[in-house]
C-alpha positions as MATLAB code, in Angstrom:
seq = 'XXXXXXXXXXXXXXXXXXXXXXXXXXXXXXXXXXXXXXXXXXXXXXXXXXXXXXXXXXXXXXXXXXXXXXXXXXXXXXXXXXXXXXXXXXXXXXXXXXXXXXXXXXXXXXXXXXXXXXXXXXXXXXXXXXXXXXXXXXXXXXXXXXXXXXXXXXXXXXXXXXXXXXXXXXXXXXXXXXXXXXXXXXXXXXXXXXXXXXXXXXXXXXXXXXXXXXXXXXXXXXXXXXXXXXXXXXXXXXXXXXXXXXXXXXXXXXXXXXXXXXXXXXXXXXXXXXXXXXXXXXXXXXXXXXXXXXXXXXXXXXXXXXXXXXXXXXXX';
ca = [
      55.192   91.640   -1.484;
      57.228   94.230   -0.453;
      55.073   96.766   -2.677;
      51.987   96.292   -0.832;
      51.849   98.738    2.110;
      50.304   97.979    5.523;
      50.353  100.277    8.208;
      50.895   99.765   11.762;
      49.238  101.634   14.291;
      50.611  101.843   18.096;
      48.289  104.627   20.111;
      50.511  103.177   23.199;
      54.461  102.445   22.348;
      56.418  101.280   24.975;
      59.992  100.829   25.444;
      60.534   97.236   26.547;
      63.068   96.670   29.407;
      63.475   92.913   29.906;
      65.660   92.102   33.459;
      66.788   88.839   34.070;
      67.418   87.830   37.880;
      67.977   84.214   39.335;
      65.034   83.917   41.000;
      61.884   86.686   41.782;
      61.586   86.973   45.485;
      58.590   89.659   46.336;
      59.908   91.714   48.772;
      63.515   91.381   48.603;
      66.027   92.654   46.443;
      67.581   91.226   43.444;
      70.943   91.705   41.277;
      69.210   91.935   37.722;
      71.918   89.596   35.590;
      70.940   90.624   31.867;
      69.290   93.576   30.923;
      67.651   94.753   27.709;
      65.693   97.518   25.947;
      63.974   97.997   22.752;
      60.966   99.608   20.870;
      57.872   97.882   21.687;
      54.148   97.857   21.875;
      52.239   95.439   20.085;
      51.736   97.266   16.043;
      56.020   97.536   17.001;
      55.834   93.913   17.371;
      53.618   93.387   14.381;
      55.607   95.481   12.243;
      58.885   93.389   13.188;
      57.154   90.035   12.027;
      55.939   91.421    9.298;
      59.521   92.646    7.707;
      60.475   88.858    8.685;
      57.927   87.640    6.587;
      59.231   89.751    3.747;
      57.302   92.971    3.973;
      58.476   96.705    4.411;
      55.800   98.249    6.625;
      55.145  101.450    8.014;
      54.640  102.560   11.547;
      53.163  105.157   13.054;
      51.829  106.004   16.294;
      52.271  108.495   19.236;
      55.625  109.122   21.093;
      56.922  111.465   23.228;
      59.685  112.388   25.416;
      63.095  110.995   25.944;
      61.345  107.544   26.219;
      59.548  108.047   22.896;
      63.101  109.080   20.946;
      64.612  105.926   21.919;
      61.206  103.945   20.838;
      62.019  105.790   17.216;
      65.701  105.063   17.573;
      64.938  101.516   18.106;
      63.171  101.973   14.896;
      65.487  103.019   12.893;
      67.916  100.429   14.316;
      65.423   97.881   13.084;
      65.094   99.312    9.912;
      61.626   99.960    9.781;
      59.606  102.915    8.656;
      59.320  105.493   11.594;
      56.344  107.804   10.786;
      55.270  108.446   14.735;
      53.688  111.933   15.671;
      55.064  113.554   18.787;
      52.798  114.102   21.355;
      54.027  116.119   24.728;
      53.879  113.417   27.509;
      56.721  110.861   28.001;
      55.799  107.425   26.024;
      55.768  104.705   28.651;
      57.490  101.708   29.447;
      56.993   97.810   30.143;
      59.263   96.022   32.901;
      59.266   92.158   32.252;
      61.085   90.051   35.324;
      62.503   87.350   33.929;
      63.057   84.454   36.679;
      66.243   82.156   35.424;
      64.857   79.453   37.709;
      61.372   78.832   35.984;
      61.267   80.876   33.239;
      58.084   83.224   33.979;
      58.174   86.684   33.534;
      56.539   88.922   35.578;
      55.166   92.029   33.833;
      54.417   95.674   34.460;
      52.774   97.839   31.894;
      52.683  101.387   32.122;
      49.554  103.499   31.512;
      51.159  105.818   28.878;
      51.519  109.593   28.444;
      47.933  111.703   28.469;
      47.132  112.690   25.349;
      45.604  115.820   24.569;
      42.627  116.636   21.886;
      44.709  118.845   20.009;
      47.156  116.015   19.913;
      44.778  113.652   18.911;
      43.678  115.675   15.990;
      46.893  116.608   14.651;
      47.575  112.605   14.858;
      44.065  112.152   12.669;
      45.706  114.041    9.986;
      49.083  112.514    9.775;
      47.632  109.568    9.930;
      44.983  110.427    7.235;
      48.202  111.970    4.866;
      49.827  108.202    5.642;
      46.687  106.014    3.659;
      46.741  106.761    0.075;
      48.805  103.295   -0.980;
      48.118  101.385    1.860;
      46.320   98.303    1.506;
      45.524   97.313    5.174;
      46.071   99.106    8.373;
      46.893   97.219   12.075;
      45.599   99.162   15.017;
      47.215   97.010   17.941;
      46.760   97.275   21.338;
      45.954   99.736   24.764;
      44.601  103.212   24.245;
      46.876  106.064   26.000;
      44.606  107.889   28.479;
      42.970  110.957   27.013;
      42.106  109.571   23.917;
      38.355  109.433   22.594;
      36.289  106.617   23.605;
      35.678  105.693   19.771;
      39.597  106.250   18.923;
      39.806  103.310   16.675;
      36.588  103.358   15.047;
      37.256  106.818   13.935;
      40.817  105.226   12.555;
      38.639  102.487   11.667;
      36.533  104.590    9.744;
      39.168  107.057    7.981;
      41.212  103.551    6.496;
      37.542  102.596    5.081;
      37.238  105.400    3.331;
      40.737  105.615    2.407;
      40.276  102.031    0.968;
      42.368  100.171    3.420;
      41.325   96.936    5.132;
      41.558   96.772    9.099;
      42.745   94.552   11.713;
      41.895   95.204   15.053;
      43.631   93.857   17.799;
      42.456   95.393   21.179;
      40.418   94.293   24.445;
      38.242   95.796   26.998;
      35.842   98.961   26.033;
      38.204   99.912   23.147;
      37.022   96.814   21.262;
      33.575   96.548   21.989;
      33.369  100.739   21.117;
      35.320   99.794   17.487;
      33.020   97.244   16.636;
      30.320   99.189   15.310;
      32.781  101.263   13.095;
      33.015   97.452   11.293;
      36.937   96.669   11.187;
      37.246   93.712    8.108;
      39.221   91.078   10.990;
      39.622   91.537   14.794;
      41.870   89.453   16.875;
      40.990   88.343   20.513;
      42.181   85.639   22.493;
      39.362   83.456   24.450;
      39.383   85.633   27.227;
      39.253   88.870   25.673;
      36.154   87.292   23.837;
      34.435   86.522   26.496;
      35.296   89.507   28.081;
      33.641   91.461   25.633;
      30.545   89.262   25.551;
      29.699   87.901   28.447;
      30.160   84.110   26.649;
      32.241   81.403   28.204;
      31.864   79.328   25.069;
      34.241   80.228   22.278;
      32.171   79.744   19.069;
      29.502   81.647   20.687;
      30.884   84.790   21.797;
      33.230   84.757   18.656;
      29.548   84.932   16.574;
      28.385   87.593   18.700;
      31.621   90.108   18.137;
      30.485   89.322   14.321;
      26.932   89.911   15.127;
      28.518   93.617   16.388;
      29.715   94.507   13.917;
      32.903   92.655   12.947;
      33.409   91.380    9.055;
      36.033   88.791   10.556;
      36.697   87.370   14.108;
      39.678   85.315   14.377;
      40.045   83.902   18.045;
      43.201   82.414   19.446;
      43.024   79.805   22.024;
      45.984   79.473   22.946;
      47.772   75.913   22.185;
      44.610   75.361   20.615;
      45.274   77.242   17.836;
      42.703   79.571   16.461;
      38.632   79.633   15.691;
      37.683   81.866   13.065;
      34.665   82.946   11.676;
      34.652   84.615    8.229;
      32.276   86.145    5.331;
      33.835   82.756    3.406;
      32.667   80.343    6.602;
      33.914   78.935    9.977;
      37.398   77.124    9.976;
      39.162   75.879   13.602;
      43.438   75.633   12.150;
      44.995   73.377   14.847;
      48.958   73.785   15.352;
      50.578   70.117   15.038;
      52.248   70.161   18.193;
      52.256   72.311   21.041;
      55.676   74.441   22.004;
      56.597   75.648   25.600;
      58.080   79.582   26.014;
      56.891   83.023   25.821;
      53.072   83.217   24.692;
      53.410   86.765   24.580;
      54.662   87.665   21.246;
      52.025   84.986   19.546;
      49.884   87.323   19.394;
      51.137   89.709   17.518;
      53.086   87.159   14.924;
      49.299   86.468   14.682;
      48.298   89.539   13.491;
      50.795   90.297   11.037;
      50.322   86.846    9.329;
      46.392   87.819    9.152;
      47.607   91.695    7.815;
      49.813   90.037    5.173;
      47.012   87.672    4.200;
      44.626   90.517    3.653;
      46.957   92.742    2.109;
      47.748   89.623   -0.591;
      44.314   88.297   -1.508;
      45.287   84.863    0.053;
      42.263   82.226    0.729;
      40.995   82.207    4.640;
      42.196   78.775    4.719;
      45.702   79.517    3.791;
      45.906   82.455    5.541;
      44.927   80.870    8.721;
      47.490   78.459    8.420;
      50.188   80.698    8.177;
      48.814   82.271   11.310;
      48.782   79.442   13.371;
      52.503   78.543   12.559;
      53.945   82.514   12.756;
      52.216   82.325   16.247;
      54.063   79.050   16.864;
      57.488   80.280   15.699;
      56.996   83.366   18.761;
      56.751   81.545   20.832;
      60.899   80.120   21.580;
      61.785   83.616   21.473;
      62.437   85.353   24.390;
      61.362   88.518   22.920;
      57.772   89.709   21.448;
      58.406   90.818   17.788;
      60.874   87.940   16.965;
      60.027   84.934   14.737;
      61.856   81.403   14.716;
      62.332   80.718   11.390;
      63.103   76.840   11.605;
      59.712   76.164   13.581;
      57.642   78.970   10.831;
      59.169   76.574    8.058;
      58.282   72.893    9.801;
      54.702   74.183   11.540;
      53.131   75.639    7.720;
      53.145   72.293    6.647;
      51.459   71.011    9.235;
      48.684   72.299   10.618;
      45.596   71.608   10.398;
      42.591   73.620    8.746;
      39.543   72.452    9.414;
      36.045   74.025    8.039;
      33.558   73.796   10.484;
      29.761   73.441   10.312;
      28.321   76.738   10.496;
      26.060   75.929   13.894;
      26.883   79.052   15.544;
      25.422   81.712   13.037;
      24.946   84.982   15.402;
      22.066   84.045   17.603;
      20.477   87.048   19.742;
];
């Protein structure tokens, strides 16, 4: 596996700082106990799974300033291809609060450097000189201000024509603008989905994203597990228990089991199963990115795939 190339693609790269305190009290001040940094953003995250699951990918992205050398450093440190393009403005950061006494985290997300055309541009080119060889490109998560409204369609577009698949995994305009550029899978949770449709109900708004454009929408619902509908029918895959923890790196151990799927050929059915338990094994980590290889090995036994009637079929 580790001959087939997928790409990662993080527009936004953060630097994760993770400080633990006791408890949060708003509006007081708190001694932070344990404190941590490393490269993040969510095609980061997607690459780390996917090296867990036995691949070597690549990642590239923008980065910039002091922030953005210690993203790459992180990187390296990790072992994983480093192929970001420097762009002037400093990279930005995420703060997650960790509260000892509950568990929650409370999160703040940077906006991320502004990104000039010429920037942009010269990015469209590396990128471009990064496809020959790669079988399926991630594009993961926000867009850094500046950036072109149709940013990942035009990525979208060049790993089409370069031969790649896509997976999309993005919310908010820069989804519903990449639709129409026709990425093979994108990746929303419920309420991104409805969100981007105006649909409560899952099935329904999961066949309109198809109906936009989309060759595959997989839809995670949480504990639920995940809805999908693809060109080879509608399955629901059901995890066989449900975990408590961090939700937040599901997400992306989502993705990368859908990347790996699609770089490998593998049957929807199969695919989605292995989906549903790298999600699972996220989520007793403490940190988006890492896998928990015990819970991986018990939960791909046991969920359930299910192939569903196909009642929704993209009604107007």
């Amino acid at each position: 596996s580790g001959g087939v190339m997928i790409l990662t693609v993080t527009l936004n790269a953060a630097l994760d700082v993770t400080w633990h305190v006791e408890r949060l009290t708003p509006r007081s001040s708190h001694r932070v106990e344990a404190a941590r940094e490393r490269a993040g953003g969510k095609g980061v995250n997607v690459a780390r799974v996917l090296s867990f699951l036995g691949h070597a990918p690549i990642t590239t992205g923008l980065a910039g300033g002091p922030t953005g050398r210690l993203i790459r450093d992180g990187l390296r440190a990790a072992g994983i291809r480093d192929e970001f393009a420097e762009v002037a403005g400093e990279s930005r950061r995420t703060l997650a609060v960790v509260s000892r006494e509950d568990g929650d985290a409370t999160v703040f997300n940077g906006r991320g450097p502004r990104v000039t055309a010429a920037e942009w541009t010269a990015f469209r080119h590396h990128y471009a000189t990064l496809l020959p060889g790669v079988r399926v490109v991630v594009l993961s998560g926000s867009v850094p201000p500046g950036l072109p409204g149709d940013a990942y369609a035009q990525l979208i577009r060049a790993a089409a024509e370069a031969g790649a698949a896509t997976v999309l995994d993005t919310s908010g305009p820069a989804l519903t603008s990449a639709l129409k550029a026709g990425p093979d899978v994108v990746k929303p949770n419920a309420d991104e989905l409805a969100a981007a449709t105006g649909r409560p109900d899952l099935p329904a708004a999961a066949a309109a994203v198809r109906a936009l454009g989309a060759r595959a929408v997989v839809a995670s619902a949480g504990p639920e597990g995940l809805h999908a509908l693809t060109t080879e029918g509608a399955w629901a895959a059901v995890p066989p228990e449900r975990l408590s923890g961090n939700p937040t790196g599901a997400g992306d151990a989502c993705v990368a089991a859908l990347a790996a799927g699609l770089a490998a050929g593998t049957p929807w059915a199969d695919t989605l199963r292995e989906a549903v338990a790298v999600s699972a094994a996220a989520v007793p980590c403490p940190v988006a990115g890492d896998v928990d290889a015990g819970v991986y090995e018990r939960f791909r036994r046991q969920v359930r795939v299910q192939s569903l009637p196909p009642t929704a079929r993209s009604r107007p």
